[in-house]
VORO-283377 format. One record per residue (C-alpha): x, y, z. Coordinates in steps of 0.02 Angstrom, whole numbers, plus 50000, padded with zeros to 5 digits. Example, Ala and Ser with C-alpha at 12.3 -4.5 7.8 and 13.67 -1.06 7.14 Angstrom:
506154977550390;506844994750357;
//
This chain:
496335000450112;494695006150189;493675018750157;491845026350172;491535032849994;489855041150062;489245037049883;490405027349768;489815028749584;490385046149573;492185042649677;492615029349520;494015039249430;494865044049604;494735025149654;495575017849513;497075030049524;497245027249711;497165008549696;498545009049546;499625022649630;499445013249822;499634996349739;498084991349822;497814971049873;496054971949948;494904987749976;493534988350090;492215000250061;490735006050169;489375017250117;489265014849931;487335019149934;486805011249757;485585000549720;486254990449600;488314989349584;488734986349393;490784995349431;492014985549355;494004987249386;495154979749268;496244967249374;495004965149534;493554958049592;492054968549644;490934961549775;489274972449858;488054969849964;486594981149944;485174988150065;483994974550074;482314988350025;483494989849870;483775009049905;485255019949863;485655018550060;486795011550169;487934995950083;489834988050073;490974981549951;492424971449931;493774975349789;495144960449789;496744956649653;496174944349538;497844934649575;497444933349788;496604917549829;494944918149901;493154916049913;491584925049972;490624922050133;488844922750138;488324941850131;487274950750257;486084960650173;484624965450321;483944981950365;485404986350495;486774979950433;487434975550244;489454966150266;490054955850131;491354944050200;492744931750122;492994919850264;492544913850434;493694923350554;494874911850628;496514909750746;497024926050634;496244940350566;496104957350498;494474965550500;494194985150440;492494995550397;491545010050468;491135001650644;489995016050668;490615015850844;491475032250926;492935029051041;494585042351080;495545024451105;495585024350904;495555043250869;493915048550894;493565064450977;492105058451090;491625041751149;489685035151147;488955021851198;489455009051050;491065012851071;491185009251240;490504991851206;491724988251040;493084992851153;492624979951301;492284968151172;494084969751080;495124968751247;493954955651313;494104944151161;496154949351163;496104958650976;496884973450935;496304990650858;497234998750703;496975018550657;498245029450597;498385038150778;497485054850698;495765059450759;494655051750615;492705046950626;492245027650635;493625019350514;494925007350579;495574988450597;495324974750705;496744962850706;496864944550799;498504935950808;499514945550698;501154956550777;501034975050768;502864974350699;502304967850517;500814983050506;500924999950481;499515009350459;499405028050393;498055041550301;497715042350104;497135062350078;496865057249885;495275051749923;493615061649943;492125061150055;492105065950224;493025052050294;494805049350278;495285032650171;496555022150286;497825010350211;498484994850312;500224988250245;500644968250310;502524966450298;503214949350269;504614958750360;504774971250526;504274985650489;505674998050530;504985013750617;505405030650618;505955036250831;505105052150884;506545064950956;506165065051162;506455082451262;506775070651406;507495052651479;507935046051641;509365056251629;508665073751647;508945084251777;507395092951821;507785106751958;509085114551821;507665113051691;506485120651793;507705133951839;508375136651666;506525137751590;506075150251747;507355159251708;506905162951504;504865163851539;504195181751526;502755183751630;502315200051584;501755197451390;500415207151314;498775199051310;498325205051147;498145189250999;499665194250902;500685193651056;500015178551103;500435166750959;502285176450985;502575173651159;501825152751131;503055150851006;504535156551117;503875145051254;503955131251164;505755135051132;506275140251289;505715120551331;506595112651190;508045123651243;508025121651431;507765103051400;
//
């Protein structure tokens, strides 16, 4: 799971229930702003890195199982950036925090400058971005070498702060997916569709709001029947 807890100390009670409820592995979390990190969750390992000036700014955390295997990589605790790592990424990885980097490519409503550049970089390098589809603010994965068919990745509302948490599952197995219905195939006929839908569209509707949100509804129908 990642999350930004935009100020973690106070989000404790609401973490441990989501990490017993989701069955939580590993959480990643960004903006813990404390200055010193003295949380401790029975069954897991808790590892920050701070703001180097020692301010309740900025920071990141690791939460891990006790029974997953692993060590810590040297942190990165400067003025502009504050990571905490477990190992050197290799052939394969999975990478997830508040990028701080807008991009509609992974659900962002605008796209700056940084995200432009992240994005190059990812397709450039061959990696692959993760977000639960949904516009969201700066929160997502970065995968190398592993099949989308063993992740699924989807929205935890339990959490608070202004950022949506995001929870990555890795199947040992294919992940069987849910098809979206389709109006249309290869099949369609589109002259009778466009005839059929002519034929049920009322052009002269009211233009007042009530009428509106009527007449939208029975478009949409009119489509889903006509198709």
């Amino acid at each position: 799971m990642e999350w930004n807890a935009n100020g973690l100390l106070r989000y404790q009670q609401e973490l441990r229930s989501v990490l017993d409820i989701e069955k939580i592995d590993v959480c990643l979390i960004s903006e813990t702003l404390t200055k010193q990190f003295y949380i401790k969750l029975r069954g897991y390992k808790v590892y920050h890195a701070i703001h180097p000036a020692n301010t309740a700014r900025s920071g990141s955390a690791i939460i891990i199982e006790d029974n997953i295997l692993h060590h810590e990589k040297v942190r990165y605790e400067t003025e502009y950036i504050q990571a905490t790592f477990f190992r050197e990424q290799g052939r394969k990885f999975i990478v997830g925090g508040n990028f701080n980097s807008k991009h509609t490519h992974w659900g962002s409503k605008l796209t700056t400058l940084k995200g432009k550049e992240l994005l190059g970089a990812i397709r450039e390098l061959n990696y692959e971005v993760l977000s639960s589809g949904k516009p969201t603010y700066i929160n997502f994965y970065i995968v190398k070498n592993i099949s989308r068919n063993y992740l699924e990745v989807e929205e935890e509302w339990n959490m608070d702060s202004d950022h949506s948490s995001i929870i990555l599952t890795v199947s040992e197995n294919i992940i069987k997916r849910k098809r979206c219905g389709m109006l249309v195939n290869k099949q369609t006929v589109w002259n009778n569709f466009k005839i059929s839908l002519e034929g049920k569209t009322n052009l002269r509707a009211p233009l007042n709001t009530t009428d509106q949100e009527k007449e939208i509804k029975t478009f949409i129908e009119n489509i889903q029947q006509a198709a």
